[in-house]
DRENRODO-15841 format. One record per residue (C-alpha): x, y, z; residue in one letter; residue number from 1. Coordinates in nm, 4 decimals, padded with zeros to 6 digits. Layout:
{node {X, Y, Z}, A, NUM}
...
***
This chain:
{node {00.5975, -02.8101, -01.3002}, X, 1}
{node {00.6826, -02.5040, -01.5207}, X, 2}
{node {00.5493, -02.1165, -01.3843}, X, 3}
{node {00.3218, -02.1997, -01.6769}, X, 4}
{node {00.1751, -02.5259, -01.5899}, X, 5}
{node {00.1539, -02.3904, -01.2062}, X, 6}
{node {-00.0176, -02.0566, -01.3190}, X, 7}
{node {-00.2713, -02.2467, -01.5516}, X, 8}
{node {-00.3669, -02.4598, -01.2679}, X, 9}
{node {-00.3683, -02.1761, -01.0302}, X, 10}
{node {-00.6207, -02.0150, -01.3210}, X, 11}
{node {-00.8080, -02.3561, -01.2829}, X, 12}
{node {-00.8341, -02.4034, -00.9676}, X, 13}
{node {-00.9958, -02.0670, -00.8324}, X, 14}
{node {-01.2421, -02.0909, -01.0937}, X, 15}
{node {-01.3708, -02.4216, -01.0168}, X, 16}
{node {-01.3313, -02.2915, -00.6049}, X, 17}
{node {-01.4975, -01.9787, -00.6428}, X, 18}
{node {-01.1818, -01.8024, -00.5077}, X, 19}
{node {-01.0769, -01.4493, -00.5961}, X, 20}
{node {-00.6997, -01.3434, -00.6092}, X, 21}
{node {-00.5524, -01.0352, -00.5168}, X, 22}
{node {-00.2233, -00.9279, -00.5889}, X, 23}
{node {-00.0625, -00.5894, -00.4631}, X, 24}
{node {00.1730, -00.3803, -00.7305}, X, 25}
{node {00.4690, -00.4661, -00.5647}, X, 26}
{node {00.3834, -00.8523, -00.5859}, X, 27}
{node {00.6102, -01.0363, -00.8286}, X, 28}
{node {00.4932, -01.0368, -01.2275}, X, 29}
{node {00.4217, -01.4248, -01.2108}, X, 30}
{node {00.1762, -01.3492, -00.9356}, X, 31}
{node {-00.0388, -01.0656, -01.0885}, X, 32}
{node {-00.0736, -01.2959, -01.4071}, X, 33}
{node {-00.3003, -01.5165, -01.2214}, X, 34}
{node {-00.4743, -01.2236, -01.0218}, X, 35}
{node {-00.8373, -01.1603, -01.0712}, X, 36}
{node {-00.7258, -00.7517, -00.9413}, X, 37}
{node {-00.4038, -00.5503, -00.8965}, X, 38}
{node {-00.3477, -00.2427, -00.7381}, X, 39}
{node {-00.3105, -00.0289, -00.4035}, X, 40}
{node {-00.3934, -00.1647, -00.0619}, X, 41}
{node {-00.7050, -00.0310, 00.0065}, X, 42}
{node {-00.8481, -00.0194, -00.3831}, X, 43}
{node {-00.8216, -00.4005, -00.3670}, X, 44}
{node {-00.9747, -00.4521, -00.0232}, X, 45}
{node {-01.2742, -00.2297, -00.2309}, X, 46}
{node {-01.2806, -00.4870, -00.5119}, X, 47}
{node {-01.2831, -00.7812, -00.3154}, X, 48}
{node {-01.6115, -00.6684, -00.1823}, X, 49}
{node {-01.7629, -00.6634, -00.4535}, X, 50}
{node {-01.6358, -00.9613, -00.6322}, X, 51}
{node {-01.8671, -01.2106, -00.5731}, X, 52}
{node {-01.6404, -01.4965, -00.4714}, X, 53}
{node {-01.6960, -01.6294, -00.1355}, X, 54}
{node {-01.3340, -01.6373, -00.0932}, X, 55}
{node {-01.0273, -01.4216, -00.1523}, X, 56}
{node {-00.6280, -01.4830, -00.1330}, X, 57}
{node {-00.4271, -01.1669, -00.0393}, X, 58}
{node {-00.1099, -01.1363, -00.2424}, X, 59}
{node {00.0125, -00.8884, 00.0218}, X, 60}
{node {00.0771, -00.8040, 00.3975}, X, 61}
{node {-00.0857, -00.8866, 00.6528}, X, 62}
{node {-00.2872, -00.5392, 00.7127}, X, 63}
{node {-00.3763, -00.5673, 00.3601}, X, 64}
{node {-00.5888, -00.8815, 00.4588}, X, 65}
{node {-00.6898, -00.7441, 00.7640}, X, 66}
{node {-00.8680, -00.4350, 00.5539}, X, 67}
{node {-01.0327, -00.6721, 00.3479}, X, 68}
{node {-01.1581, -00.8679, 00.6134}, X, 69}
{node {-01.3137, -00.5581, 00.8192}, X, 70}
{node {-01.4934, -00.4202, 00.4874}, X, 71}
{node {-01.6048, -00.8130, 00.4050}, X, 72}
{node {-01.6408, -01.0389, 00.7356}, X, 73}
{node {-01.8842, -01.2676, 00.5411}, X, 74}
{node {-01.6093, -01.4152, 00.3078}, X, 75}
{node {-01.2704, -01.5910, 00.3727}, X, 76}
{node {-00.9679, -01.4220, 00.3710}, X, 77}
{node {-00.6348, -01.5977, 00.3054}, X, 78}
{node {-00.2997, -01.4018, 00.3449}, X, 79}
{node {-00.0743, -01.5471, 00.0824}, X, 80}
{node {00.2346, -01.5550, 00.2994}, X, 81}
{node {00.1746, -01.5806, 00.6641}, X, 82}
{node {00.5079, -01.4475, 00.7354}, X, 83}
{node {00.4567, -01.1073, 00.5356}, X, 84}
{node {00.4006, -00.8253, 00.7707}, X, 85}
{node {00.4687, -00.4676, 00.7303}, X, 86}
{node {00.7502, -00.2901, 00.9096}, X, 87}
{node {00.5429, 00.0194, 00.9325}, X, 88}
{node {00.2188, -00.0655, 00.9854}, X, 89}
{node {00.3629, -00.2854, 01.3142}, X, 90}
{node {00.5464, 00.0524, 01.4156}, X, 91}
{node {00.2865, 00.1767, 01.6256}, X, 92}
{node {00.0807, 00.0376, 01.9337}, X, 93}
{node {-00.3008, 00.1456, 02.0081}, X, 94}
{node {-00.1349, 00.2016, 02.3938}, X, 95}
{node {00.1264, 00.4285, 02.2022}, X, 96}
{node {-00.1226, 00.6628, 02.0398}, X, 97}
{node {-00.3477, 00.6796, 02.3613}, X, 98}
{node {-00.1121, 00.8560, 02.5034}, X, 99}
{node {00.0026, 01.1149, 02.2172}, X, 100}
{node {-00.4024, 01.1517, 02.2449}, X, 101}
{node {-00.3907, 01.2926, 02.5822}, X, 102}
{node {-00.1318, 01.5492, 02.5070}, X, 103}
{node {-00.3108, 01.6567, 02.1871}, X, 104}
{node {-00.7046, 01.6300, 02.3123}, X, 105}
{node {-00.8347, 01.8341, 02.0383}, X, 106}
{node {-00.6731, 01.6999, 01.7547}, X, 107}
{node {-00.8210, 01.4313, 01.4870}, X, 108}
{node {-00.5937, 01.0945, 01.5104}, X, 109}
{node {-00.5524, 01.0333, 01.1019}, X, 110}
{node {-00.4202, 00.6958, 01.0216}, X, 111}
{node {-00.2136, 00.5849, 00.6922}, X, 112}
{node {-00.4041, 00.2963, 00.5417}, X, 113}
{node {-00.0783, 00.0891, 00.6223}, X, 114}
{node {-00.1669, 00.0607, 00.9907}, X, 115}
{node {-00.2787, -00.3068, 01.2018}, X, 116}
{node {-00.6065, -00.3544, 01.2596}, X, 117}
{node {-00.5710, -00.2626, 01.6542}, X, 118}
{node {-00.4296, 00.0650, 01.5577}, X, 119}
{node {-00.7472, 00.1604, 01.3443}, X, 120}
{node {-00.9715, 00.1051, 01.6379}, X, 121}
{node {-00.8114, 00.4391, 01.8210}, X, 122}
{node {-00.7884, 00.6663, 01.4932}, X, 123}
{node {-01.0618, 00.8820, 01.3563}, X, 124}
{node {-01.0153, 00.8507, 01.0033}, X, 125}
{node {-00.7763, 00.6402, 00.7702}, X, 126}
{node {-00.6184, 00.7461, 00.4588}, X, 127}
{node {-00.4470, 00.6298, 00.1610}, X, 128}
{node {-00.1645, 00.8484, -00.0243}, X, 129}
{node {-00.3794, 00.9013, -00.2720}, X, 130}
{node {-00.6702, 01.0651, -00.0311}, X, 131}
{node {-00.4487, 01.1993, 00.2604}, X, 132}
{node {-00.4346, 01.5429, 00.0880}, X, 133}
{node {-00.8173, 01.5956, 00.0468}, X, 134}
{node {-00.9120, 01.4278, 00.3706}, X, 135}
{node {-00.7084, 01.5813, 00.6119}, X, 136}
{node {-00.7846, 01.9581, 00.4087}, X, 137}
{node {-01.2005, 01.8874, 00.4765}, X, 138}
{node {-01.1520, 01.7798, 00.8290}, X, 139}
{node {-01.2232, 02.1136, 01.0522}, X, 140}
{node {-00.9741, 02.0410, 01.3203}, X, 141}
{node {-00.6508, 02.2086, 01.2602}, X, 142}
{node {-00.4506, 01.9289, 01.5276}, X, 143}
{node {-00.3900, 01.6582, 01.3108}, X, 144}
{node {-00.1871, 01.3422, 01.4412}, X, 145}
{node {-00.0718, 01.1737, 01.1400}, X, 146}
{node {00.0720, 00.8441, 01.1884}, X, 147}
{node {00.2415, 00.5917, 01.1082}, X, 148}
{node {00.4484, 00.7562, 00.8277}, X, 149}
{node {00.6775, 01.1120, 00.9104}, X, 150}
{node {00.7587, 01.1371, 00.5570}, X, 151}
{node {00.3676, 01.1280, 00.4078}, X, 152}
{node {00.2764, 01.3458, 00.6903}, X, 153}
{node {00.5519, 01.6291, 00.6651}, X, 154}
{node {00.4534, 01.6146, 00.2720}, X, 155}
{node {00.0796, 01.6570, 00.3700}, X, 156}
{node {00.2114, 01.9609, 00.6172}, X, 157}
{node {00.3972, 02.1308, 00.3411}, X, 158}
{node {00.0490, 02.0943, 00.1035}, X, 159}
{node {-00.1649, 02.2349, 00.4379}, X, 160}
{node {-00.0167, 02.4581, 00.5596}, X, 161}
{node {-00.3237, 02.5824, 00.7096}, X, 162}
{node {-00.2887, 02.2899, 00.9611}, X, 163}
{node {-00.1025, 02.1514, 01.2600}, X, 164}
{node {00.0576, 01.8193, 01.1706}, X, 165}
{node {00.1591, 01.6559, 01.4439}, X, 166}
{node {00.3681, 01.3484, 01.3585}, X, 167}
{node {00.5095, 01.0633, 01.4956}, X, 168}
{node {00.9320, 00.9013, 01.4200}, X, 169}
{node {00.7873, 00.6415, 01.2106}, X, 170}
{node {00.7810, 00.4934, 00.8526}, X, 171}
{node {00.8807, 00.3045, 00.5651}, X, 172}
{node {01.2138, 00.1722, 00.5572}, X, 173}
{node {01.2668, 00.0968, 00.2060}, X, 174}
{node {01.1336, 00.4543, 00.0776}, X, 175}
{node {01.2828, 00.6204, 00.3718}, X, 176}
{node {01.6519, 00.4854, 00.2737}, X, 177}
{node {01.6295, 00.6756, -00.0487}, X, 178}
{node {01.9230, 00.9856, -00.0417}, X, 179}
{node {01.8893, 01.2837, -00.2078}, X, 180}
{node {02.2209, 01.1954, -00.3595}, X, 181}
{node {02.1000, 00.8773, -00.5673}, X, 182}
{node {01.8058, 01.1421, -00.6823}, X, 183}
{node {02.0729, 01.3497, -00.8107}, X, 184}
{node {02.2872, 01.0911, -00.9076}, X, 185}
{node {01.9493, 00.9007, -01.1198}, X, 186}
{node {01.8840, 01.2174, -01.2520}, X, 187}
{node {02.2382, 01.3453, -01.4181}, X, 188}
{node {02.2603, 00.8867, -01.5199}, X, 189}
{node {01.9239, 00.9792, -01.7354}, X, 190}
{node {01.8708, 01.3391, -01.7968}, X, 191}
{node {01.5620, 01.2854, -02.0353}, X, 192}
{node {01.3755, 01.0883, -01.8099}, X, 193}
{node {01.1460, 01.1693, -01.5252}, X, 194}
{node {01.1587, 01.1099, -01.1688}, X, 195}
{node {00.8225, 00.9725, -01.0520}, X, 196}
{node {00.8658, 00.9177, -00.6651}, X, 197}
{node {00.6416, 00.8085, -00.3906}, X, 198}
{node {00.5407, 01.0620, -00.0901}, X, 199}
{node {00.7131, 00.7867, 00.1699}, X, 200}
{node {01.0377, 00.9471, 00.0537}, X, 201}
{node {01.1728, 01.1784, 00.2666}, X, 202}
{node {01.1234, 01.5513, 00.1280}, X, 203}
{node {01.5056, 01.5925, -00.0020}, X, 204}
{node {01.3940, 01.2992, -00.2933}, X, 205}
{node {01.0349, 01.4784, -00.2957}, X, 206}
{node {01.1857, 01.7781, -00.3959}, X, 207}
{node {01.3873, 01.6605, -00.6652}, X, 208}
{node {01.0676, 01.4917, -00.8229}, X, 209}
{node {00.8582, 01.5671, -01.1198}, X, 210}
{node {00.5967, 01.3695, -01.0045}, X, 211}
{node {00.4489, 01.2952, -00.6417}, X, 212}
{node {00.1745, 01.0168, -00.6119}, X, 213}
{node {00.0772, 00.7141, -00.4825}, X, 214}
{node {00.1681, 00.3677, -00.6921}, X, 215}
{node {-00.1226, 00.3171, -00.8995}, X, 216}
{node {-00.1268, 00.7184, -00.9322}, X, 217}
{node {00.2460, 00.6404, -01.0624}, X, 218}
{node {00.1721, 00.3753, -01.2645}, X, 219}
{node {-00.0938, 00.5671, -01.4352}, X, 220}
{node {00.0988, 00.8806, -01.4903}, X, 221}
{node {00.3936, 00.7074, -01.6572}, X, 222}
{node {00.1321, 00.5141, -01.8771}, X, 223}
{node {-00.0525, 00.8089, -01.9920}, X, 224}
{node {00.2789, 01.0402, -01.9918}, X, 225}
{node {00.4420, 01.1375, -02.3928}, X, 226}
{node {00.7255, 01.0957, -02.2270}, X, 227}
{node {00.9464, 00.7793, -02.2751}, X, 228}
{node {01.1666, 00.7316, -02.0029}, X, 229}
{node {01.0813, 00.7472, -01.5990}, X, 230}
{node {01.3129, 00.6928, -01.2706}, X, 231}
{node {01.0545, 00.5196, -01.0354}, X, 232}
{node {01.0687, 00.6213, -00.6882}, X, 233}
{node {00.8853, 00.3470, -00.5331}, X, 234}
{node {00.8938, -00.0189, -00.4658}, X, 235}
{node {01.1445, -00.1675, -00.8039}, X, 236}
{node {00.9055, -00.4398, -00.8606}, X, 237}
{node {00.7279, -00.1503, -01.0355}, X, 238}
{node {01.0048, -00.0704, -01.2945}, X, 239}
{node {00.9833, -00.4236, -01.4041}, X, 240}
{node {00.5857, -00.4186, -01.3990}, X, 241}
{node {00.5830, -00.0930, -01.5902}, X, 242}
{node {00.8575, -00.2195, -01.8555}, X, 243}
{node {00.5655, -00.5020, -01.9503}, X, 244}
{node {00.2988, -00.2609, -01.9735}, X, 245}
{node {00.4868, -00.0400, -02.1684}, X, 246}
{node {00.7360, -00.2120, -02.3740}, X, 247}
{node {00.7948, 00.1461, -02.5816}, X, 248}
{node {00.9257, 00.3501, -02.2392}, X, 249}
{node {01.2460, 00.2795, -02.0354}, X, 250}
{node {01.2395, 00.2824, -01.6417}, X, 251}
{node {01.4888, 00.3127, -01.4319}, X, 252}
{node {01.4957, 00.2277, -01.0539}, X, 253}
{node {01.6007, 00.5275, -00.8196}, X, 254}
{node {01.7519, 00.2947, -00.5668}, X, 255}
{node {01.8699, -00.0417, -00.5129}, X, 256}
{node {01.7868, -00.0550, -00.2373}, X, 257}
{node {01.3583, -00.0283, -00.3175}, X, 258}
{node {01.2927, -00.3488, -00.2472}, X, 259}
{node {01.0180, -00.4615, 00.0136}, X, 260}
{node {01.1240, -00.7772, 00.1098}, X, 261}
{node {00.7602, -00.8422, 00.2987}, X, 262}
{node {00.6223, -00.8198, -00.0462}, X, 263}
{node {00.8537, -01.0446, -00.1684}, X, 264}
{node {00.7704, -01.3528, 00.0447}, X, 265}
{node {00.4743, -01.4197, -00.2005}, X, 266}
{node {00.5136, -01.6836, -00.4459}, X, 267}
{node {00.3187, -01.8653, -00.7172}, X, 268}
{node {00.3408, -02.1708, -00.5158}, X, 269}
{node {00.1558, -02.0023, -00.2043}, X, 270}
{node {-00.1123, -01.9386, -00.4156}, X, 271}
{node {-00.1747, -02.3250, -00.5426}, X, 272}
{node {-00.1250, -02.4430, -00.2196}, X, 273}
{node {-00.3826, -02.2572, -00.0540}, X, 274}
{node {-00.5867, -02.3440, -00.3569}, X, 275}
{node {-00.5066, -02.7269, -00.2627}, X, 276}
{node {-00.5986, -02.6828, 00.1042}, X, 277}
{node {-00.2691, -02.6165, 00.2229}, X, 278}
{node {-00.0676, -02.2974, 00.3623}, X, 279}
{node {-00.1630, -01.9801, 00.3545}, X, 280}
{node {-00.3291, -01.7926, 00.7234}, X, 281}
{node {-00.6774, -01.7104, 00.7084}, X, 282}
{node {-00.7771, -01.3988, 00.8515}, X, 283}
{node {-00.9559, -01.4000, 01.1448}, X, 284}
{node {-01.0750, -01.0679, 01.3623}, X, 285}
{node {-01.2919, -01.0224, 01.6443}, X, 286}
{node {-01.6249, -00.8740, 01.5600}, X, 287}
{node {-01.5778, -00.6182, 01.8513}, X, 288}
{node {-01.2078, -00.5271, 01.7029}, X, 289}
{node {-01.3269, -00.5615, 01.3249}, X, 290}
{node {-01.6106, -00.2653, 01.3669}, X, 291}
{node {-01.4151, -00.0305, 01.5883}, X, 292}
{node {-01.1932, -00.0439, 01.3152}, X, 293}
{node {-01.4240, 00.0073, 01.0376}, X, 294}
{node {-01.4976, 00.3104, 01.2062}, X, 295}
{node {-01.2237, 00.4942, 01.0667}, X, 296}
{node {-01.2410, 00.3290, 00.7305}, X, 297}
{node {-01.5714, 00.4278, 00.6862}, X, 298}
{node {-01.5029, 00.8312, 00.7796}, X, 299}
{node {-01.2324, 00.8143, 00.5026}, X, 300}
{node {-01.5054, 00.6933, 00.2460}, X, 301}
{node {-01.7576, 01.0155, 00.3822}, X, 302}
{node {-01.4753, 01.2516, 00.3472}, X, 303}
{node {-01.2947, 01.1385, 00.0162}, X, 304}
***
């Protein structure tokens, strides 16, 4: 079977099953052909609510299909790739931040979208790196723990500050092995591009940058941009995802080392075989676990 014949059946097969795909960014361009939505963790967990499939595959992590099962418990949830987990988001323990609680009482626990399940249930209020900014500006503590990521966080703290960010060793590996050197370095290889990086960089890249945002706020700069060639700070399966979109522009990866392998565990053949009854983990949270959780989900939709 050719990735043609497999992605036509693929296209077949979740139509006739009612079944709605989701692919992340960083998923691989074979897999976002046959998804029904691409984009940013939480944005897709938003879509698959409202599709109106009974049933969705996560082309993801595994707290990516957690978050769509706490904001849709009525429909099946498959994560693509059992196996794909997120460095990051496992960092952390709900015991862990208990404790950081009782030396901070007053302060608001914000939690990067990229967090377990379990660890939403002891946070006040989630964010994305698209919303952190405006969220943690409207809350009216001026504590803040910000977990998991140091990097988001001490960008956040150099936006605010107003406030007290209080944050914890912890991270991305992949954006946090960036150097300010290869920023340099990408920079004097292509002087006339621009160097659109992600705020899970450490500040040294950050402040070499013409451009801080999340992915899709990447992706969508670059896109609308007059500009014709970008370095891309973030995850490389967005250079080549970019380089379809817009065949005119060049982009250029900032590191080599960009690469989530997680995200990479995902292939075409997952999908079909969940679609054929076979593979794939479906999603399953305790009720108790799934609304403690949604807790802090749903203070991040009040305040951004």
């Amino acid at each position: 079977m050719t990735v043609r014949e497999m992605q036509d059946e693929i296209l077949r097969l979740k139509k006739t099953k009612n079944v709605c795909i989701l692919a992340h960014a960083y998923q691989s361009r074979e897999v976002i052909e046959v998804a029904d939505f691409m984009g940013d963790s939480f944005g897709l967990s938003q879509q698959a609510a409202k599709a109106p499939q009974n049933t969705v595959i996560m082309c993801g992590v595994r707290f990516m299909a957690e978050t769509v099962k706490i904001l849709s418990p009525e429909k099946t949830v498959y994560l693509s790739a059992p196996g794909a987990g997120c460095p990051m988001a496992e960092q952390m323990t709900p015991e862990s931040i208990l404790e950081l609680k009782k030396q901070y009482p007053e302060a608001k626990v914000v939690a990067y979208i990229n967090t377990t399940a379990e660890l939403k249930t002891v946070c006040d209020v989630c964010v994305t790196s698209a919303s952190a900014l405006k969220i943690v500006k409207a809350l009216d503590e001026k504590d803040i723990i910000f977990i998991p990521d140091i990097n988001l966080g001490s960008y956040i703290a150099s936006k605010l500050p107003e406030k007290n960010i209080i944050t914890v060793n912890g991270g991305c590996p992949y954006h946090a092995s960036v150097t300010e050197a290869e920023a340099i370095k990408a920079k004097a290889d292509h002087p006339e591009a621009e160097l659109l990086v992600h705020p899970e960089c450490k500040a040294e890249v950050v402040g070499h940058a013409d451009f801080v945002g999340s992915t899709t706020a990447i992706i969508d700069y670059a896109k609308k941009s007059d500009k014709k060639e970008f370095i891309i700070g973030t995850e490389n399966s967005i250079v080549e995802y970019m380089q379809y979109e817009c065949p005119d522009k060049l982009f250029y990866p900032l590191s080599a080392r960009l690469i989530c392998q997680d995200m990479k565990l995902t292939t075409l053949p997952d999908i079909y075989n969940i679609l054929k009854g076979v593979g794939g983990e479906e999603i399953k949270l305790d009720e108790d676990l799934r609304l403690k959780a949604r807790h802090s989900i749903d203070e991040m939709l009040r305040l951004g």
